[in-house]
C-alpha positions as CSV (number, residue, x, y, z in Angstrom):
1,X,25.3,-45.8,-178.9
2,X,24.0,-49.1,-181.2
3,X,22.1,-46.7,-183.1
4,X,24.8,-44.0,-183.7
5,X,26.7,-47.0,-185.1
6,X,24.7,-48.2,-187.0
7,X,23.7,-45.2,-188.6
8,X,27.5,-44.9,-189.8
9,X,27.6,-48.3,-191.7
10,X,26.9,-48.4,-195.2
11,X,23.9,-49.6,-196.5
12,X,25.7,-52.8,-197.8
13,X,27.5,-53.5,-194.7
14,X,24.2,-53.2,-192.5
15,X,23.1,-56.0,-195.3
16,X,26.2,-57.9,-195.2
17,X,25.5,-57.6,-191.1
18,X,22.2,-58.7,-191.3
19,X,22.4,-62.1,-193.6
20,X,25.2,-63.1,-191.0
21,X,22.8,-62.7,-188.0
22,X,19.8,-64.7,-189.9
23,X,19.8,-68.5,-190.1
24,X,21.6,-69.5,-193.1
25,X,18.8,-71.1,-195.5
26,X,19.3,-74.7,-196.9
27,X,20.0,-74.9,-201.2
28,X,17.4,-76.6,-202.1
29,X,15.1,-79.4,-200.0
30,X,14.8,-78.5,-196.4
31,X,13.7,-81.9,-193.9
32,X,10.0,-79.6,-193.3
33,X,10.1,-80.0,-197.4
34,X,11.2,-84.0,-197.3
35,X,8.1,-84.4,-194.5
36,X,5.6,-82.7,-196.4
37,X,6.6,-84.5,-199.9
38,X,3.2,-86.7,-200.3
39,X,1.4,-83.2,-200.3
40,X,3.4,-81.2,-202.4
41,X,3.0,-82.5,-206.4
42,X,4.6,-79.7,-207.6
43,X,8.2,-82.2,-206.6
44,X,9.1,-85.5,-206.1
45,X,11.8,-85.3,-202.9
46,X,11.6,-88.8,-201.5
47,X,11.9,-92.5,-202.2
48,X,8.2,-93.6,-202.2
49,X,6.6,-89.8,-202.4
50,X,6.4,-89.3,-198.9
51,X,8.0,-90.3,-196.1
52,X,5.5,-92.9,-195.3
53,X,6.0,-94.2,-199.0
54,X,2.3,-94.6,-199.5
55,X,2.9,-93.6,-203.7
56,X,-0.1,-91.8,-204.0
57,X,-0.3,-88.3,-205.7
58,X,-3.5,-86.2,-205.1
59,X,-2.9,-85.1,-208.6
60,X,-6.3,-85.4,-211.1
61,X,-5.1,-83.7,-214.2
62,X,-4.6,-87.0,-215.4
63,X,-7.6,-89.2,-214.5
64,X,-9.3,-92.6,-215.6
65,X,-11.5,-90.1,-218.3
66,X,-8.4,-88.9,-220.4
67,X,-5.4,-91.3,-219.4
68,X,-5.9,-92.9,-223.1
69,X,-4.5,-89.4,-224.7
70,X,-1.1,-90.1,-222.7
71,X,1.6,-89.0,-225.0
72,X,5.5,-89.0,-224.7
73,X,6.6,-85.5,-223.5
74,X,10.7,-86.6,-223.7
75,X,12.6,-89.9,-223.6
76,X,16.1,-89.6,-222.3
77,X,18.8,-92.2,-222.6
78,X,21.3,-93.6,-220.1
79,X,24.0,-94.4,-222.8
80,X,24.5,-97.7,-224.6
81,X,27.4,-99.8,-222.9
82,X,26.0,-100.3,-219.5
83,X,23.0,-101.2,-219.3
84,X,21.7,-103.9,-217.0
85,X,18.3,-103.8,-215.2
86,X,17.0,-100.1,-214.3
87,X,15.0,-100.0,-211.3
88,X,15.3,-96.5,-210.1
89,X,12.5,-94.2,-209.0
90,X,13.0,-90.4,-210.2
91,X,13.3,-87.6,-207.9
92,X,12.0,-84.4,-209.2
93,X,13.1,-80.6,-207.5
94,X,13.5,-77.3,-209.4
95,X,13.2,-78.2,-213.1
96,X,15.3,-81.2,-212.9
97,X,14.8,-84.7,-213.1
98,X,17.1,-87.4,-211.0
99,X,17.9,-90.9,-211.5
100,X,20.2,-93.6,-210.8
101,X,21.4,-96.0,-213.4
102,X,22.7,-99.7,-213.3
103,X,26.6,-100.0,-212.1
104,X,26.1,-96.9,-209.6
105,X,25.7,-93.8,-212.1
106,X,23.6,-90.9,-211.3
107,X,22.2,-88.7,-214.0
108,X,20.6,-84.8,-213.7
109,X,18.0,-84.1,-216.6
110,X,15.8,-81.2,-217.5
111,X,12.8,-82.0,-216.6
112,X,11.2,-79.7,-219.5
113,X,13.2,-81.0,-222.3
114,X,15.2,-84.0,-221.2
115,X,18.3,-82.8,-221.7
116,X,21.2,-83.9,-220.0
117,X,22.8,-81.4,-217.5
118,X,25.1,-83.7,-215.9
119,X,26.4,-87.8,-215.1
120,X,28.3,-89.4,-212.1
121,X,29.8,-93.1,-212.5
122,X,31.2,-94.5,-209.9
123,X,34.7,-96.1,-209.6
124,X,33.5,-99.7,-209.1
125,X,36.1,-102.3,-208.5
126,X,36.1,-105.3,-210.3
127,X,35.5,-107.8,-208.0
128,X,32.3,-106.5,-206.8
129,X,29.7,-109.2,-205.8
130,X,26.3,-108.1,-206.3
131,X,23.7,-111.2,-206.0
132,X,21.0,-109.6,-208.1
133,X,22.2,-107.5,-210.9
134,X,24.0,-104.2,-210.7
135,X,20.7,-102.0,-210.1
136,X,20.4,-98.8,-208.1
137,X,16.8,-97.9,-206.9
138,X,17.1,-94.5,-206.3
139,X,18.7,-90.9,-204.4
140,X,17.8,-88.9,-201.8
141,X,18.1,-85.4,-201.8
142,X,18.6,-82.4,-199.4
143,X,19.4,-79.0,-199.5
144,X,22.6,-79.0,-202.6
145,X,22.8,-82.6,-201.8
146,X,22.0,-85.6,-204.3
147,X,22.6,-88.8,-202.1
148,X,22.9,-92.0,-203.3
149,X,24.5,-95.8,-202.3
150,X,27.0,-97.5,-204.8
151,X,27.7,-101.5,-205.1
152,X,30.8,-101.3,-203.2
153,X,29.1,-100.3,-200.0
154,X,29.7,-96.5,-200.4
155,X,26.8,-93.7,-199.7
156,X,28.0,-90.6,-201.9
157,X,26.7,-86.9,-201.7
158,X,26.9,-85.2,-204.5
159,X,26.1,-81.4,-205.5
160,X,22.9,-81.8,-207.5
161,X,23.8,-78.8,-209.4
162,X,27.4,-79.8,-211.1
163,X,27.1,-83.6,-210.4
164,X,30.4,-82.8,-208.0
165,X,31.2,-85.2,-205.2
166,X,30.5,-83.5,-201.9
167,X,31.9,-86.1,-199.4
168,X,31.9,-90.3,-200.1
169,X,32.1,-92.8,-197.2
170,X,32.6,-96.7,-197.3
171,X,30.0,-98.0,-195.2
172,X,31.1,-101.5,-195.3
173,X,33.5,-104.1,-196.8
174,X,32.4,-105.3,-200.2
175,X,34.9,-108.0,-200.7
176,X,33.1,-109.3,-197.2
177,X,30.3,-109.5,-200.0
178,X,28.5,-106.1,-198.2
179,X,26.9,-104.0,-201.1
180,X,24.5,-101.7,-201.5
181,X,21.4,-101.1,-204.0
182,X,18.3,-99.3,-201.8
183,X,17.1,-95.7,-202.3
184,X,18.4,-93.6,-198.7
185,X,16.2,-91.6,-196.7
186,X,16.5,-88.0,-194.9
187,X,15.0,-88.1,-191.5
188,X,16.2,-85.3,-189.4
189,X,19.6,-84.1,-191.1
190,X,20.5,-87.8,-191.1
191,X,21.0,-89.8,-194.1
192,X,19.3,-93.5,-193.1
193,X,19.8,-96.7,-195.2
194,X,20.4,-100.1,-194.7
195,X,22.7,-102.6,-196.5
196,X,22.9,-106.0,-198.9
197,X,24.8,-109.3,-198.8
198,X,22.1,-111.7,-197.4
199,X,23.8,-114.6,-199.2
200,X,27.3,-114.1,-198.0
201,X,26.6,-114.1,-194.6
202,X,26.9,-110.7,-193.5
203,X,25.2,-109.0,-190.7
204,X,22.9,-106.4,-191.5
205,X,22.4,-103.0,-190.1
206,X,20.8,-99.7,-190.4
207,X,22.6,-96.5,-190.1
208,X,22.6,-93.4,-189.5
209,X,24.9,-90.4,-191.0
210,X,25.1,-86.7,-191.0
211,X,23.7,-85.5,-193.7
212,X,26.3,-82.4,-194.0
213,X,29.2,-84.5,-193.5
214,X,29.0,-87.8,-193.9
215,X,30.1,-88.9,-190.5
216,X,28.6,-91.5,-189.0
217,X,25.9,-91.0,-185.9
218,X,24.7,-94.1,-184.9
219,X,24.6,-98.0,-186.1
220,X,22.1,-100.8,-185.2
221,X,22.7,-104.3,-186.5
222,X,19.9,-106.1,-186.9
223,X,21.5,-110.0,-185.9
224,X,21.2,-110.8,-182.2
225,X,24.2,-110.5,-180.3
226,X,25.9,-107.5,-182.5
227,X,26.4,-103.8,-180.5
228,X,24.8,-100.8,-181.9
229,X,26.6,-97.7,-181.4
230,X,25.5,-93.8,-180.9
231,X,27.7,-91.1,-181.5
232,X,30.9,-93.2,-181.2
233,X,30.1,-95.3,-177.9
234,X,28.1,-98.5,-177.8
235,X,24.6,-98.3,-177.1
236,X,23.8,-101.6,-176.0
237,X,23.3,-105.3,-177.8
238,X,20.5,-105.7,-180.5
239,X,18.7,-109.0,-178.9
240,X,20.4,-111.2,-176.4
241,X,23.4,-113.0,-177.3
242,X,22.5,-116.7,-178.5
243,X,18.5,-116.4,-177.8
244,X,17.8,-117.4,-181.4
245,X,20.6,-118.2,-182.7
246,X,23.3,-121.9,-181.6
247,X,26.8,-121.2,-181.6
248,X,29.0,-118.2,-183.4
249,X,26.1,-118.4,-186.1
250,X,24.7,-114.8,-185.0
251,X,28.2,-113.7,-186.3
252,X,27.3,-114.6,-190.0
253,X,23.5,-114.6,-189.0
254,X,23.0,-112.3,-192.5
255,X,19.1,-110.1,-192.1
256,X,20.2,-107.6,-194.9
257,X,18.1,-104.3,-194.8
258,X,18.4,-104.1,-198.6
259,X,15.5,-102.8,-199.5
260,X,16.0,-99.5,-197.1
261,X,12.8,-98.0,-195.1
262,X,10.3,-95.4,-194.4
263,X,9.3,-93.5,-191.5
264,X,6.2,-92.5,-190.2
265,X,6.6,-88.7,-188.4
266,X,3.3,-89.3,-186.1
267,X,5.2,-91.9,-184.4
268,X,8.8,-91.1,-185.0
269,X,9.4,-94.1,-186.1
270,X,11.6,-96.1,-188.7
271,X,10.2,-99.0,-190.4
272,X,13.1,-101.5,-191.5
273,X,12.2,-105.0,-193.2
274,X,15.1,-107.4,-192.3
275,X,16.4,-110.4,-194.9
276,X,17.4,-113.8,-195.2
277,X,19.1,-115.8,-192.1
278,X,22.5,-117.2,-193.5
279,X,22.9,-119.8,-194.7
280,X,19.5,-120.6,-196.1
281,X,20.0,-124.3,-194.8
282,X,17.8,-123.9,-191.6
283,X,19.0,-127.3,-190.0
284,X,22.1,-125.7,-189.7
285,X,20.6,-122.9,-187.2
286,X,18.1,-123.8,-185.3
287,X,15.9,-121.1,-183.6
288,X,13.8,-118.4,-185.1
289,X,17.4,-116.3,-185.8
290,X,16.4,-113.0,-184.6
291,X,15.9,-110.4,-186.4
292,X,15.8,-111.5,-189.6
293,X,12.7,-111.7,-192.0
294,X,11.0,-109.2,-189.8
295,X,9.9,-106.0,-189.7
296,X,11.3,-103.5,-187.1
297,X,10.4,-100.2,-185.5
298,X,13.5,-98.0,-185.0
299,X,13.8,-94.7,-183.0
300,X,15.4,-92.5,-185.3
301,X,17.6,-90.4,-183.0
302,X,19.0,-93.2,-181.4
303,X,18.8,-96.2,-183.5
304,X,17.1,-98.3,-180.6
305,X,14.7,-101.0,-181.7
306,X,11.1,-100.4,-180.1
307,X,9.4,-103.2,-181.6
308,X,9.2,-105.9,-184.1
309,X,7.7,-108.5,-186.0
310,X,9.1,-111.7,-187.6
311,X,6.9,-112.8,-190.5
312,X,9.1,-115.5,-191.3
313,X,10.5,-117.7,-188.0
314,X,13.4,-119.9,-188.9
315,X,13.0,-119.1,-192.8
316,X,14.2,-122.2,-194.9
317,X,13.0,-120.4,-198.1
318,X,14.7,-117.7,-198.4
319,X,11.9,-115.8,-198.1
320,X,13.1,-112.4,-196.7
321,X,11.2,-110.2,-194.7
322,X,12.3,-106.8,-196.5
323,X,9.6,-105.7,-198.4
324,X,8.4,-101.8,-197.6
325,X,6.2,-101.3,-194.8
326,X,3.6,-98.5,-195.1
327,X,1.9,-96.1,-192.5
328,X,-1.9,-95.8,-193.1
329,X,-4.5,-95.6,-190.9
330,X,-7.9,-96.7,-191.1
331,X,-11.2,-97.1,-189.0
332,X,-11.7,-101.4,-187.9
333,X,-14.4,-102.1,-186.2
334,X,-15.4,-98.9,-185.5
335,X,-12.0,-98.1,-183.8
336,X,-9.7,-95.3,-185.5
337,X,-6.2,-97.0,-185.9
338,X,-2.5,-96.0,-186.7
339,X,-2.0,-99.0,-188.6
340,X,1.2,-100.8,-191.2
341,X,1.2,-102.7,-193.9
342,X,3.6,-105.0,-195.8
343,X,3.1,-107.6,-198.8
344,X,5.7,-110.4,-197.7
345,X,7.8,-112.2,-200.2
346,X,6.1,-115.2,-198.0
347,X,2.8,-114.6,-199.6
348,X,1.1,-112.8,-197.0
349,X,-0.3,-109.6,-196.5
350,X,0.0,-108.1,-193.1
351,X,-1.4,-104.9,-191.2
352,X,-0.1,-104.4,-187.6
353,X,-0.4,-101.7,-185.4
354,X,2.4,-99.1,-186.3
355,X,2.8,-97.8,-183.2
356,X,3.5,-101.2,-181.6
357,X,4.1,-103.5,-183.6
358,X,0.9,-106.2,-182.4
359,X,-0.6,-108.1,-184.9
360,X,-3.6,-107.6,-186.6
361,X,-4.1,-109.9,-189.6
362,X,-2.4,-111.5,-192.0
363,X,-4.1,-112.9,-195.4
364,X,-2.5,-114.8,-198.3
365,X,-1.9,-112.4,-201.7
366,X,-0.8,-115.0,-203.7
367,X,-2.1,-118.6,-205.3
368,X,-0.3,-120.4,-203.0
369,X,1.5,-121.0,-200.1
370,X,3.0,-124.4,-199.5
371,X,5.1,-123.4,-196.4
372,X,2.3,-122.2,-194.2
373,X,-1.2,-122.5,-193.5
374,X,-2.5,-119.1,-192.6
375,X,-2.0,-117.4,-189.2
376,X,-3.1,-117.8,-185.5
377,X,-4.3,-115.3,-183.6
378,X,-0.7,-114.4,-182.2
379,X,0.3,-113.4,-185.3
380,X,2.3,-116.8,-185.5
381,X,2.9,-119.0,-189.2
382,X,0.8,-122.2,-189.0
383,X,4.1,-123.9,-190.7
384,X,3.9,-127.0,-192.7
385,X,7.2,-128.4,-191.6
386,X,6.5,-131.5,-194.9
387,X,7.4,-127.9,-196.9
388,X,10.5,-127.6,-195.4
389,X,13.5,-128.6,-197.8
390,X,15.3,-131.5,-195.7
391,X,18.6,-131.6,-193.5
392,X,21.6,-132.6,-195.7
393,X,24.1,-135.3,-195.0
394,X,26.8,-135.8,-197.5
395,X,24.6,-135.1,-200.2
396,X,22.0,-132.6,-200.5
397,X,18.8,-133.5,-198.2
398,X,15.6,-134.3,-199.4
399,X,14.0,-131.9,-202.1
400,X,10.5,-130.3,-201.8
401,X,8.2,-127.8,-204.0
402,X,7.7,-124.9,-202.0
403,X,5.2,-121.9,-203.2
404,X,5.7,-119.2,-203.7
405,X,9.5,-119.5,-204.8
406,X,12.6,-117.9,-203.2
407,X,11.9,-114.5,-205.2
408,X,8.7,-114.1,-203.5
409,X,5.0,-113.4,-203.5
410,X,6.3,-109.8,-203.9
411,X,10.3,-109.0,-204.1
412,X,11.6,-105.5,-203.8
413,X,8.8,-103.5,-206.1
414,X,7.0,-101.5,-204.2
415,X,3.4,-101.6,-203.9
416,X,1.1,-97.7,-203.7
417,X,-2.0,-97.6,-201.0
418,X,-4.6,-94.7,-202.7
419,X,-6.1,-92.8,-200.0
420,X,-9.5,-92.8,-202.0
421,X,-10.0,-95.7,-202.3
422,X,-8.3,-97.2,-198.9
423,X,-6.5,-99.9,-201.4
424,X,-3.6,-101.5,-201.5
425,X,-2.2,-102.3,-204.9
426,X,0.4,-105.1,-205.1
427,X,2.8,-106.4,-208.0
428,X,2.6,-109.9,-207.2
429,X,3.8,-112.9,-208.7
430,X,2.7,-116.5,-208.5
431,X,5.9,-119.3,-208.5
432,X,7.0,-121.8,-206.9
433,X,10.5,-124.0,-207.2
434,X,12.1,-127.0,-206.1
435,X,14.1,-126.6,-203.4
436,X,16.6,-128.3,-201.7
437,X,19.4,-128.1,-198.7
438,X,23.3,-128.8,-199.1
439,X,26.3,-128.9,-196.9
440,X,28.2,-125.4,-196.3
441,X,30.5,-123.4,-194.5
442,X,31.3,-120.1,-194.4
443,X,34.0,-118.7,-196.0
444,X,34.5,-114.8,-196.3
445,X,33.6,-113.5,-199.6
446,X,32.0,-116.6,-201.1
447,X,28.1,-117.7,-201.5
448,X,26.6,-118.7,-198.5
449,X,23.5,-120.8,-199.1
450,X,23.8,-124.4,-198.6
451,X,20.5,-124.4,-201.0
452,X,19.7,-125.5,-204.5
453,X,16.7,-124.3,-206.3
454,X,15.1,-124.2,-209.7
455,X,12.2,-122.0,-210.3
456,X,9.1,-122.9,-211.8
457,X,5.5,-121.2,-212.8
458,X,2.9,-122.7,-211.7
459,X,0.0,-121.2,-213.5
460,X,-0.6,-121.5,-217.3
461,X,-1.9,-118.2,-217.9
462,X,0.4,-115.9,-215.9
463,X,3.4,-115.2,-213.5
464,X,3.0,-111.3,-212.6
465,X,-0.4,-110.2,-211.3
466,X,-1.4,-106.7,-210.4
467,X,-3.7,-107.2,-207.2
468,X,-5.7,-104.7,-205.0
469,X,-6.0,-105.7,-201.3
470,X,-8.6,-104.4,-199.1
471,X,-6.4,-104.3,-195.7
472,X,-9.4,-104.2,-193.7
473,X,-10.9,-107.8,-194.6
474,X,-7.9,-109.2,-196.4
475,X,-9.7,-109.5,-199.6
476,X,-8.6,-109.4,-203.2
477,X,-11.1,-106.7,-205.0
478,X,-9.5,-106.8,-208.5
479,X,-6.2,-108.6,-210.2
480,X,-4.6,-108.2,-213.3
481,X,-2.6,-111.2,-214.9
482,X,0.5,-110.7,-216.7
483,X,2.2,-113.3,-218.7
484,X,5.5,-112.4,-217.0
485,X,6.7,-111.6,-213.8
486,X,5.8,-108.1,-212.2
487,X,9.3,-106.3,-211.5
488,X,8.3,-103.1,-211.2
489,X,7.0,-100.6,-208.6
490,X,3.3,-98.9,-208.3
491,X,2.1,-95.0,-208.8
492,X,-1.6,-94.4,-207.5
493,X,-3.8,-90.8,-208.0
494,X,-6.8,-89.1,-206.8
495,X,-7.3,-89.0,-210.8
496,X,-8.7,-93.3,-209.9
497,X,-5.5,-94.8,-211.5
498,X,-2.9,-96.7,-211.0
499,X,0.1,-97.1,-212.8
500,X,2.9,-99.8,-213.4
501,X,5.1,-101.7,-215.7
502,X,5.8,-104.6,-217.5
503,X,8.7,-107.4,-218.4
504,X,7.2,-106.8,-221.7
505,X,8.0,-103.2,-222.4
506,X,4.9,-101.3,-221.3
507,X,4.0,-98.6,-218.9
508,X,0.3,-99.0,-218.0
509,X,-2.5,-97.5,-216.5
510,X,-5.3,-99.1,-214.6
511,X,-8.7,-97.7,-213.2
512,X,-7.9,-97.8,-209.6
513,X,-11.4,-98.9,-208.6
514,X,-12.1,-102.0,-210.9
515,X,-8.8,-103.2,-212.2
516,X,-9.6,-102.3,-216.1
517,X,-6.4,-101.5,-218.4
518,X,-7.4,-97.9,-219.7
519,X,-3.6,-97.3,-221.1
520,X,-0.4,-98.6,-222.6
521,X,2.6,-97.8,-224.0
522,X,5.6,-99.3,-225.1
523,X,8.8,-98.1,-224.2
524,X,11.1,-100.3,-226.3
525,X,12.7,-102.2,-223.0
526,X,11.1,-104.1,-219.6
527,X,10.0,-101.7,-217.1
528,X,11.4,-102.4,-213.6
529,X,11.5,-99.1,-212.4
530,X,8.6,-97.1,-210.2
531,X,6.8,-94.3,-211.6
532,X,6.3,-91.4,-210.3
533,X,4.1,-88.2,-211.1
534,X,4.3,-84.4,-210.6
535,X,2.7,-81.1,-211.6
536,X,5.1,-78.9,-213.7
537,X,4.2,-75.5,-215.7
538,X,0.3,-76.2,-214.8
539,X,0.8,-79.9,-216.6
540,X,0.6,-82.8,-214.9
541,X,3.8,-85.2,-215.6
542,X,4.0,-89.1,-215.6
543,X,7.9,-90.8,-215.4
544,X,9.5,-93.6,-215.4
545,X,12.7,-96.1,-216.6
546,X,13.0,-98.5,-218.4
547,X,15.4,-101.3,-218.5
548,X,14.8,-104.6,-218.3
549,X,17.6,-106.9,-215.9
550,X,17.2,-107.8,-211.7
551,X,17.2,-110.7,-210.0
552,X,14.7,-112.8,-212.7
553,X,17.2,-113.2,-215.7
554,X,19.9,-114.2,-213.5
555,X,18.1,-116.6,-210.8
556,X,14.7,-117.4,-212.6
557,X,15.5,-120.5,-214.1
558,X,12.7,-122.1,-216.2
559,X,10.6,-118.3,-215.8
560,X,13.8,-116.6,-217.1
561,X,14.0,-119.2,-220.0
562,X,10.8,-118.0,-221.3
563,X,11.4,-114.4,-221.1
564,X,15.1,-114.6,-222.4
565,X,14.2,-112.5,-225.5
566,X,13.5,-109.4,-223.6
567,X,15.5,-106.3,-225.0
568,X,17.6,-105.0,-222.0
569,X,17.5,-100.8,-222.7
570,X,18.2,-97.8,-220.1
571,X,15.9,-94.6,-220.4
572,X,13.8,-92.3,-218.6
573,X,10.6,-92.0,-220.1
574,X,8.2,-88.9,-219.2
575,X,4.2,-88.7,-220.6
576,X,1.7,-85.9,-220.1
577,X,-1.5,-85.2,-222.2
578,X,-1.4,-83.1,-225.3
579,X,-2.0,-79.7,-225.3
């Protein structure tokens, strides 16, 4: 009977028939396409090139022979009225070119001439209260879907083809002093991020939404004593109620996941970094305030915490624990590992094992590190509590010079690991400040530091320095100094380069193996922004923006003195060799 029936349909009715009974096929990036990113050059789908955000392309066209021909192919401008710093890394898909902007604005470009196909700004209010700049670092994308987080704590989806909002949520309460300025990720048809306010004594969090509709699926705050949720219900308290924390301080207990995460697929794992404790006055919270400045493990589907790691117990420096950590794995005395990696804004450079969290090593990155004295075996700081800035009275406490400063041995630029060469390549910068503590109490909406600083370098030759750690022994095998602070992220090839910018203007390349500048060139602005490169019509393609602003012109003090002349821009800039 089925066949006699079907033998009396049209030929487009058995067609219409059919493409209802297969599965409907995503528009565009599919979550086997967001997995597979790092070995795919012919795109750029994620936030770090991979899921594991190792930055590494196994692209050669371009290599440490022929980088020196490096021309323009396009420069393409963000517009002249709002500039600001421009930190964003481009996501490339289908002849197009992505970016986000300063004061929440997404732009489409073609990625063959530059032209503009399409701009988003978003309706900020005015009383906003971003503590580093108005920067964006970047979208997600899946399927139709361009995804991206706005400074009044909104994650937006918008169609990547007409720039058209799709669906807009508020995440959190920006006149609590919540914002948002990280890159989100796709992990399983969820859209994963984490959010900012540190210094206004928030509570941080990771969540999850659906990545179709917006709606939320699960919540994990990363303060001690805060309930997660799963699909609506709770889903059990992150911590224990007042383990680390005295008092109703875990309710203001701040651990911003600013900086967003990456996920490692072998394990199924997310890998958050956790910020600041509020207020930065540690007297006034004694404990090691759980979890912040820490790294954590979280289970995807659920948002349950496996495992994690505080780099920074009872942080008085503000020195975050944020900063990206990165799946690699590696062979250590002769045993093949599933190891992590993260440059600390402390000054240290740890590996653990990814898969639970135990220590390995940790090894000082930078020039100094007043605070602490190395490691034990535990994985615990040998503190110097003489570093500590002192408890106030009436007056501020006692200062002290701490090293490296509040804005870290390595902020939010991301550092690349190159799979040939087993390196690690950090944008460091050596610092330090004075630092003191002051009376304070919270108050919704308003700074909450109780902390004076002022920062100073404390080299004569350089701030910024381009350094490649061995993660095996800890060692430094090459640096490059830079007269001003590194603000930018890190691109690594199988062609033996890597790339990154400058305060001063330039994009440049660097032999991966021995540190030697092979490349420069000047895009007319300070590069903050991470580059990225693809393959396109048989070329190889290098991008990045440009833009000079962040957290150094507005909290550097005596560093941002000396830089003060640096020409704030916005453009996307895009190289390949000459035909």
């Amino acid at each position: 009977m089925r066949g006699h029936m079907m033998r009396g349909l049209s030929g487009a009715a058995i067609l219409t028939l059919a493409i209802a009974a297969a599965p409907l096929l995503a528009e565009g990036p599919t979550d086997a396409d967001l997995m597979n990113d790092a070995a795919t050059p012919g795109d750029v789908l994620t936030y770090g090139m991979g899921p594991q955000a190792q930055r590494f392309s196994p692209l050669k066209a371009i290599n440490a022979s022929n980088v020196s021909k490096l021309v323009p192919a396009f420069a393409s401008s963000l517009g002249g009225e709002k500039q600001r710093g421009q930190e964003a890394q481009p996501i490339v898909y289908d002849g197009t070119i992505y970016v986000t902007g300063s004061y929440s604005r997404v732009f489409a470009f073609d990625a063959r001439t530059g032209e503009e196909k399409w701009q988003y700004d978003a309706r900020l209010p005015e009383a906003i209260m971003p503590c580093c700049d108005v920067v964006n670092r970047g979208a997600a994308i899946y399927g139709d879907k361009i995804i991206f987080a706005t400074l009044d704590a909104h994650m937006v989806a918008l169609n990547r083809h007409t720039g058209k909002v799709i669906w807009n949520k508020q995440t959190a309460d920006y006149q609590a002093g919540y914002s948002a300025t990280a890159a989100p990720m796709v992990v399983k048809g969820k859209v994963i991020y984490g959010n900012s306010g540190g210094e206004f004594g928030i509570v941080g969090a990771v969540e999850a939404r659906d990545v179709n509709t917006g709606e939320l699926v699960w919540r994990r705050p990363t303060i001690e004593g805060h309930m997660g949720t799963l699909g609506g219900k709770d889903n059990g308290i992150t911590g224990k109620t007042n383990a680390s924390w005295t008092g109703d301080l875990w309710k203001t207990g701040g651990g911003a996941t600013w900086l967003g995460g990456t996920y490692d697929p072998e394990t199924n794992l997310l890998f958050f970094g956790t910020g600041n404790p509020a207020p930065w006055n540690s007297h006034l919270r004694p404990g090691n305030n759980l979890y912040t400045s820490s790294t954590l493990a979280i289970d995807p589907d659920t948002g349950v915490i496996k495992w994690h790691y505080q780099t920074t117990p009872h942080d008085g420096w503000d020195f975050d624990g944020v900063n990206e950590f990165i799946p690699f794995d590696a062979t250590i005395n002769g045993k093949p590992m599933k190891l992590g990696a993260k440059a600390d804004r402390n000054g240290y450079f740890f590996v653990l094992d990814r898969t639970n969290g135990k220590f390995i090593s940790a090894n000082k990155f930078v020039m100094q590190t007043t605070w602490a004295n190395g490691y034990d075996k535990g994985g615990k700081p040998n503190t110097i509590e003489a570093g500590r800035p002192g408890a106030p009275t009436t007056e501020k406490g006692k200062p002290v010079f701490a090293s490296p400063s509040f804005l870290g041995g390595k902020n939010w630029m991301p550092m690349a690991y190159s799979q040939d060469t087993g390196l690690f390549y950090v944008p460091s910068n050596d610092w330090g400040m004075d630092i003191w503590n002051e009376p304070i109490a919270y108050k919704k909406g308003a700074a909450y530091l109780g902390a004076g600083f002022t920062i100073k370098p404390i080299a004569q030759d350089h701030i910024g320095a381009l350094r490649a750690m061995d993660p095996k022994t800890g060692k430094i095998v090459w640096e490059y100094k830079n007269k001003a602070p590194l603000w930018g992220g890190v691109l690594s090839t199988a062609g033996n380069l890597v790339f990154t910018g400058t305060p001063e203007g330039y994009l440049k390349a660097f032999d991966a193996k021995t540190g030697q500048e092979l490349w420069k060139f000047q895009t007319g602005s300070g590069v903050v922004g991470s580059p990225v490169t693809w393959e396109q019509d048989g070329e190889q393609y290098v991008a990045v923006m440009s833009g000079w602003g962040g957290a150094v012109p507005l909290w550097g003090g005596e560093v941002a003195k000396s830089f003060k002349d640096i020409n704030q821009g916005g453009s996307l800039w895009v190289f390949k060799l000459p035909k």
